[in-house]
N, C-alpha and C positions, 0 to 999 in steps of 0.2 A: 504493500500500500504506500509506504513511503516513498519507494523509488517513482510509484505513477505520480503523486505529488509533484516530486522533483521533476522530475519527466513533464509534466503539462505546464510547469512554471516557467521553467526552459523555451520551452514552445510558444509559450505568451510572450517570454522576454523579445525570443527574437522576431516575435510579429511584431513586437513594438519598436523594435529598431527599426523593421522596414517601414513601417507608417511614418517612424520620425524623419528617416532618409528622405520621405519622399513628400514629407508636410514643405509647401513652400511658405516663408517666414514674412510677418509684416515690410512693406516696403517703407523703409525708415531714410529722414532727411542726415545731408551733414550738417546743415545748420541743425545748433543747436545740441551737437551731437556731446557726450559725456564721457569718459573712462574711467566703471567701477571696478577695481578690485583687477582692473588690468582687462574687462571687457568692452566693447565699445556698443553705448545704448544712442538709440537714435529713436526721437518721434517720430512715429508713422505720418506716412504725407496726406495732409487737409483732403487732398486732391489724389482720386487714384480711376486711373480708363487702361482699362484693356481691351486688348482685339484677339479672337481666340481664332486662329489661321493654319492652313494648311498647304503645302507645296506640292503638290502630286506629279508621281515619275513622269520626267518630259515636259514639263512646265518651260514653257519661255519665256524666259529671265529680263525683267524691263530693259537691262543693259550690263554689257559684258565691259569691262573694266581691269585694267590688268590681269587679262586672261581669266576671272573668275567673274559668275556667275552674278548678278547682281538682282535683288528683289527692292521692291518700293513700300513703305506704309505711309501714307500720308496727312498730316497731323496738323488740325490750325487749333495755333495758340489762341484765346478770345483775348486775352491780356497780360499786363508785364507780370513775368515770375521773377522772383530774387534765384531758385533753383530749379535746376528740372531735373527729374530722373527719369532714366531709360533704362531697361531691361527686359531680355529676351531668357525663355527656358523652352527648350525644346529635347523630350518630347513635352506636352501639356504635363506636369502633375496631376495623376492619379486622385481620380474622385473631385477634380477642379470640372465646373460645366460652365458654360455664360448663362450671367444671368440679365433680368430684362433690359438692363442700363447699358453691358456691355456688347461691343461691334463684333460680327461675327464674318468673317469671309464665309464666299460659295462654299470651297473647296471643305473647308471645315465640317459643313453641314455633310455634304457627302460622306469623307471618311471621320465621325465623328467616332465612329468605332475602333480605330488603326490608331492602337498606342505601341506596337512595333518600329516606326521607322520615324526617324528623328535624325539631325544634324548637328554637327560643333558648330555653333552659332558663330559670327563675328557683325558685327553693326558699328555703324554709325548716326549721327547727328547731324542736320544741316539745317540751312534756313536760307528759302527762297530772296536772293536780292531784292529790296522792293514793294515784294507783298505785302501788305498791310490792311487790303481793305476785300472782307467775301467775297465783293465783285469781281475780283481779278483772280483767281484761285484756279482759275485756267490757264492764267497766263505763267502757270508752275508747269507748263509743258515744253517752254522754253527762254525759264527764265536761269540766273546765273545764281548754283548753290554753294554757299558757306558754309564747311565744314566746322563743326566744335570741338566734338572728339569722337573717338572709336576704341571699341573693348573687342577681346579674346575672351580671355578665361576670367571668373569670377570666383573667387572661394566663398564665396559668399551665398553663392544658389549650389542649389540639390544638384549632387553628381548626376550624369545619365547613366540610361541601363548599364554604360559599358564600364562602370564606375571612378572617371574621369569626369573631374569639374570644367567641362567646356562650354557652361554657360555663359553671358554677357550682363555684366552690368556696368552703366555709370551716372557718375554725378556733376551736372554742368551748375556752374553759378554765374551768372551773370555778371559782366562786367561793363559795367553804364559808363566807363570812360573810352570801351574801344567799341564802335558802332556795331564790326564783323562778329563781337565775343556779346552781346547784351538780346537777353533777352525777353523781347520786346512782342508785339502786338502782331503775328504772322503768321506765314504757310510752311511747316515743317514737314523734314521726309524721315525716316527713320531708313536704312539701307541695309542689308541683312545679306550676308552669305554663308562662305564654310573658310577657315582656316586658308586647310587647303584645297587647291583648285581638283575643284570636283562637283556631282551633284548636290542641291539643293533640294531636300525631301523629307516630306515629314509633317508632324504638327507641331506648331511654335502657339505659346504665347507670350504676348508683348504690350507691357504697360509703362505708362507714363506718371509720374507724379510729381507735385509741387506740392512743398510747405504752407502755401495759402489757395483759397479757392477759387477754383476755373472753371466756372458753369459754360458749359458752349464748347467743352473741346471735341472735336471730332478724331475718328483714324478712318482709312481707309485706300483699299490698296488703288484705290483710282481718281484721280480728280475730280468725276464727272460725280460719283459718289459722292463725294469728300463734300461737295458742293450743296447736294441736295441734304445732306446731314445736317448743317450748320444753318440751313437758311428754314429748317422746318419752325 
């Protein structure tokens, strides 16, 4: 009797490891951020929008870019943030669904069932030259983008199946003295590939947050979308 004791505690322990592996954790700001006892506690952001998305095998890539693969999400700021976070976990975390508030691509909906096939994420941050006003959020199909920054790996998000941490995440803070670094009232892309140059496959998701709040922000993988979001 003892031993089946021992024996299903065991068993619980390590279910519990994997729920905690695969629990994704508050998205917390640096502003603001503390270190207790040598760990770093951060408030969760005012502000948080996901888009729960999918790549499917043979997907044509918005644009190729030093030789890899390049995908689009497309984000309008409604107003000035002091910070903004980005991050990307692919595959979705286990037992995470969208709910009514959050953006959902096609592709998603299709394979909503395929938590099999997933990518080492890599992204970026940019911001359309310019845009500033809903009306022109078309004119992000040939306008000139500013990069802020870009992530690889994260220790920070849940390992993948393969139990490497090549998730993405980062944290931008505005800078109101350099125009190209501040950000300000616009049309954002978030840009998403793989490390290395290969396919793009899988389900991702990718949220955005700020320390204070941004009623009005939109994602989507298309402008024409991104468009009717914002103006509903």
């Amino acid at each position: 009797m003892t031993k089946k004791i021992i024996l299903t505690c065991l068993i619980c322990f390590g279910i519990g490891i994997i729920i905690n592996a695969q629990k994704l954790d508050k998205f917390g700001a640096d502003m603001g951020k503390k270190s207790v006892m040598g760990k770093e506690i951060r408030v969760p952001y005012t502000s948080l929008t996901s888009y729960f998305g999918f790549i499917k095998q043979g997907a044509v890539p918005d644009e190729t870019r030093n030789g890899k693969k390049f995908y689009y999400l497309y984000v309008w700021i409604p107003s000035v943030a002091p910070e903004i976070g980005v991050r990307m976990i692919s595959p979705i975390p286990e037992g995470m669904k969208p709910s009514e508030t959050d953006f959902v691509g096609a592709d998603y909906k299709d394979n909503e069932g395929n938590s099999k096939d997933y990518f080492d994420t890599w992204i970026t941050f940019e911001r359309a030259d310019g845009i500033v006003s809903v009306d022109d959020i078309l004119k992000g199909k040939s306008a000139t983008w500013n990069t802020y920054e870009s992530n690889d790996d994260s220790g920070e998000l849940p390992a993948q199946p393969s139990g490497s941490k090549y998730n993405s995440l980062m944290r931008i803070t505005s800078e109101v003295n350099n125009p190209l670094k501040a950000l300000v009232v616009g049309l954002y892309r978030i840009g998403f590939t793989t490390y290395k140059t290969g396919e793009v496959q899988g389900s991702f998701l990718a949220q955005v947050g700020a320390p204070v709040k941004l009623p009005g922000v939109g994602i989507s993988s298309s402008l024409e979308d991104l468009l009717k979001q914002v103006k509903k």
